[in-house]
N, C-alpha and C positions, 0 to 999 in steps of 0.2 A: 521661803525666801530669807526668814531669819538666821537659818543655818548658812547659806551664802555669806549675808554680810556679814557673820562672824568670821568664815574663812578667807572673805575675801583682803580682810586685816595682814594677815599674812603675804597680802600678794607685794613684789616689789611696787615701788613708788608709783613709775613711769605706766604701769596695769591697772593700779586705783586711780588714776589721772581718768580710766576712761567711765564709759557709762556703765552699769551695775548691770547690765542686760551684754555689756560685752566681756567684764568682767566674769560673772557667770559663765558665757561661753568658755572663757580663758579657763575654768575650772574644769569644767566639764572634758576638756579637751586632754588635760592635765591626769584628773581621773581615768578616761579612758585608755591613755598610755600607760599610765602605772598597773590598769587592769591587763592590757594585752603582755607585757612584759611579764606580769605574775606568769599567766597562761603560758607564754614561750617559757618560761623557766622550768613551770612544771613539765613541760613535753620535754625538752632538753634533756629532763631531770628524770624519765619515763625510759627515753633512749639511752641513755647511758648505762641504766639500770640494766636493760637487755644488754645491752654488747658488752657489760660484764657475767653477765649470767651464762651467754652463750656462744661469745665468737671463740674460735680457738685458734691460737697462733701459731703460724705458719713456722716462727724460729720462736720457741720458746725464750732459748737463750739469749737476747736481746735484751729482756729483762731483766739482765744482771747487766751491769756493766764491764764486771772485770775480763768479760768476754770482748767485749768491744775492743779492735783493736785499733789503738789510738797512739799517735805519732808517740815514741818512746822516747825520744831526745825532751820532750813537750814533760810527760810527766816526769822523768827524772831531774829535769829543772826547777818544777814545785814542788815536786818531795825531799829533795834538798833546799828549797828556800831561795835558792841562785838566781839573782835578777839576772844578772850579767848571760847566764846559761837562755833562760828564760827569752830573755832580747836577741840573742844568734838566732832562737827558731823562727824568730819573726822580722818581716817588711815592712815597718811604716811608710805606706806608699803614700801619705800623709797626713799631717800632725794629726797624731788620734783617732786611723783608719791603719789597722794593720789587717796581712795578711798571712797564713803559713799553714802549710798541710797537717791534718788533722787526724783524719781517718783514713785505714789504708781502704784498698778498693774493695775488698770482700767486706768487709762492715757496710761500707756501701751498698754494695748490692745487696743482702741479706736487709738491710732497713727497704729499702727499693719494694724487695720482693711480699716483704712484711705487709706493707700499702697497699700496694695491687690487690696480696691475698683481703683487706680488710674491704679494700671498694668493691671485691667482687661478692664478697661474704654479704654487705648491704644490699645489694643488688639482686640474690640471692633469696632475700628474706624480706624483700618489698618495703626497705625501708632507703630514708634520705639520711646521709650523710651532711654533719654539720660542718660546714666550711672556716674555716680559719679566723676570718673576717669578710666584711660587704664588699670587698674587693675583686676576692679572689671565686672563681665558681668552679674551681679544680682543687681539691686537696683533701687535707684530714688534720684534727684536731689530735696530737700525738697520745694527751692524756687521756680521750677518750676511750681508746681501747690499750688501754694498762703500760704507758709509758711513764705515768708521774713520778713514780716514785726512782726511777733508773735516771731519769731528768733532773731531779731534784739534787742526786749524788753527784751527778754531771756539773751542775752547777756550784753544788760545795766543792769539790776537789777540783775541778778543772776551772773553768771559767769565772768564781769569785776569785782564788789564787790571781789569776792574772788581772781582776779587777782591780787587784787589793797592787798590783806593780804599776800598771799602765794607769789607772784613773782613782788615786791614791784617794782623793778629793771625795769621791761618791763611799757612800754608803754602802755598809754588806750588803749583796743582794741576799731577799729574803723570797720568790717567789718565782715563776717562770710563766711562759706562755709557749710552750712547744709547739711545733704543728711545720709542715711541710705542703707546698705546691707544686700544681704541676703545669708548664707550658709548651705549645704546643701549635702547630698550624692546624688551624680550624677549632682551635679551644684558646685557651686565655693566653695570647702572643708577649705581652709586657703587664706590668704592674703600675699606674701613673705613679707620678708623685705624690710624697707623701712622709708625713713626722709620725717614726715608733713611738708611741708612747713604753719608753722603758730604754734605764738607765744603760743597761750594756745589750746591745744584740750582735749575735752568731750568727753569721749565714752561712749553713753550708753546702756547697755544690753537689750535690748526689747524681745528674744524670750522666747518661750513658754517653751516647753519640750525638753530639749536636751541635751548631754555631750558634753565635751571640753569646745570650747569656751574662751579658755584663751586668754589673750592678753599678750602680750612679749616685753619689751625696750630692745635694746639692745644697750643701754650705748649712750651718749651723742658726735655727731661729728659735725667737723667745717666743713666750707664753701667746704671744700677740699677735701675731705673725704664720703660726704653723703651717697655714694655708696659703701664704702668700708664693705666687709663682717663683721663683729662682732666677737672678737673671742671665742675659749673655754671656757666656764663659765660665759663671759660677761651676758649671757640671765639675766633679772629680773623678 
């Protein structure tokens, strides 16, 4: 009990207000989360290990980037420095949502085909795929099977560039969270709302044949707020 009351010193104010029997709980609960998170990290940590040891990619070349073939008006306007160039390729459909083609369509498909090859390869080898986030129950985590480091150039050469134009204000980015989903009738139809945590996000379109598919802002919140619904009319 004396190890309690020394930790429970550490608890916010509003937790030592209560009784030392629920304080205690409050510990216990604390501890058990920090213990299951160890535990998923290590499994995490277990699978990733395998699907570097032994998946093999379906386009190797993917892994370079210089393969990727990416709108050329787009990179000759950052390799020259040219905001002006820079702003023709792109729609600000509004303040601070732009849009403009990216990748041609065989980049596409060849990432597409890549996917499919890696959920069949899981599936294959009686393992689970980790999902992007709690959201989504269709997808794949891109750097889990050997995209980091082609993500990471993507993001020096391409998409800071246009940070460092469009949102002068923020900060280099220094890190990514790649990953890709998939929707579907009779699988995950829409994504609710919801705040990225992270300064610039890319979406990019990759599927085939299909309607919908829009993507929706719905208006700019602080720190206080992320979760609060949107209202009337807010949608963009």
């Amino acid at each position: 009990m004396d190890y309690f009351k020394k930790l429970c010193h550490h608890l916010p104010d509003h937790i030592q207000a209560l009784p030392l029997h629920q304080q205690k709980e409050f510990m216990m609960y604390l501890l058990r989360r920090r213990r299951d998170e160890n535990v998923s990290m290590r499994l995490y940590q277990e699978y990733k290990d395998i699907v570097k040891a032994d998946y093999q990619h379906l386009h190797p070349s993917l892994l370079d980037l210089s393969t990727w073939l990416i709108n050329g008006n787009l990179i000759k306007a950052i390799d020259e420095d040219d905001e002006d160039a820079v702003r023709e390729v792109l729609t600000e459909v509004h303040p601070g949502i732009f849009e403009f083609p990216m990748l041609k369509e065989e980049t596409c498909n060849l990432i597409l085909e890549e996917v499919e090859n890696f959920e069949a390869w899981n599936i294959a080898k009686g393992l689970k795929i980790h999902r992007p986030n709690s959201m989504n129950n269709y997808g794949a985590i891109l750097d889990d099977f050997g995209f980091e480091d082609v993500l990471n150039e993507l993001m020096n050469t391409i998409i800071d560039p246009l940070r460092k134009i469009l949102y002068s204000h923020m900060k280099k980015l220094d890190s990514h969270h790649g990953f890709i989903v998939s929707y579907a009738i009779g699988k995950d139809t829409k994504l609710d709302f919801h705040v990225d945590t992270a300064e610039v996000t890319l979406n990019l379109c990759l599927g085939k044949e299909f309607t919908g598919g829009d993507l929706y802002f719905g208006g700019v919140r602080c720190s206080n707020h992320t979760n609060t619904p949107p209202h009337q009319g807010i949608y963009l």
